[in-house]
N, C-alpha and C positions, 0 to 999 in steps of 0.2 A: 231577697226581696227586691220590688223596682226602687230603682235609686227616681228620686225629687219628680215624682208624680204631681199633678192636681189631684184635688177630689172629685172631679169630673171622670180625670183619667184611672182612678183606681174603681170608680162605682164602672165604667167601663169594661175594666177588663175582669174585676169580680163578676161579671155577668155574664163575659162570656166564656168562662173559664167555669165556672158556674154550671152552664147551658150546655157546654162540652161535654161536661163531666154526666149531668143527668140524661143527655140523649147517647152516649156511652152505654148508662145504667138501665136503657129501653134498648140497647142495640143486646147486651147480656142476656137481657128475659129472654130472647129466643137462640140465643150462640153461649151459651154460657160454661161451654169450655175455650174457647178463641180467645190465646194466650194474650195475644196482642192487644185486642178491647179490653180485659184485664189492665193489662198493663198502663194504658192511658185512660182507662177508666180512675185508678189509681192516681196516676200523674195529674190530670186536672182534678180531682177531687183536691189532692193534696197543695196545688198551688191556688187554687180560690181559695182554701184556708188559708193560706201564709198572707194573700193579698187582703182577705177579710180581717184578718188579726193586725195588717199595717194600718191599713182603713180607721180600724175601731181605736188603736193607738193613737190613732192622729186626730180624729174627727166625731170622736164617741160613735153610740152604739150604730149599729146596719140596722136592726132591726126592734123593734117595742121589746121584745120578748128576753132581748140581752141584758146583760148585768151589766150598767154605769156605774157612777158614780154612789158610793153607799149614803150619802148622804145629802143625794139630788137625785130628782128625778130627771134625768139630764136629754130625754127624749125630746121635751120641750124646747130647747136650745136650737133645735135644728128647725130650717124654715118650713111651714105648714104646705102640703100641697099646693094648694090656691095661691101660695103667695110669688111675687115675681123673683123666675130663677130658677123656684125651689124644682118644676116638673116645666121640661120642655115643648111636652105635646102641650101641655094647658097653655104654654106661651106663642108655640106656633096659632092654635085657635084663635087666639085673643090679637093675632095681628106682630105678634113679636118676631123677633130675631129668629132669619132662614136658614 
């Protein structure tokens, strides 16, 4: 795993690791013997899990649909869209930080 990330820098590279992996998973639909797309199809699939599972250890869930906390709905803890921080296009809009 990354050693002493933000949460910035792991939503980051979850994304693109992420993004790797599913246009990997559109390059297969049509090559879907090409060892090598296999292979890093594979490779980032496997490290956006590992980056998802530091993420979710550190910062609760990535996504609604994941399991928190059993005795919190712990979704709510994270900042709402709209609010400042939380999404950077809605703060570039609004005149924020370049």
């Amino acid at each position: 795993m990354e050693q002493n990330l933000s949460k910035q820098e792991l939503e980051k590279l979850i994304n693109a690791y992420g993004f790797a992996a599913h246009d990997w998973g559109l390059y297969l639909d049509t090559h879907p013997t090409d060892a090598g797309g296999i292979r890093l199809h594979a490779e980032y699939s496997q490290k956006a899990r590992e980056l998802a599972a530091e993420y979710t250890a550190k910062y609760g869930p990535l996504r609604m649909s994941e399991p928190g906390r059993p005795d919190f709905f712990s979704w709510i803890e994270n900042p709402w869209p709209w609010e400042p921080g939380a999404n950077r296009f809605a703060d570039l809009i609004k005149g924020g930080e370049r």
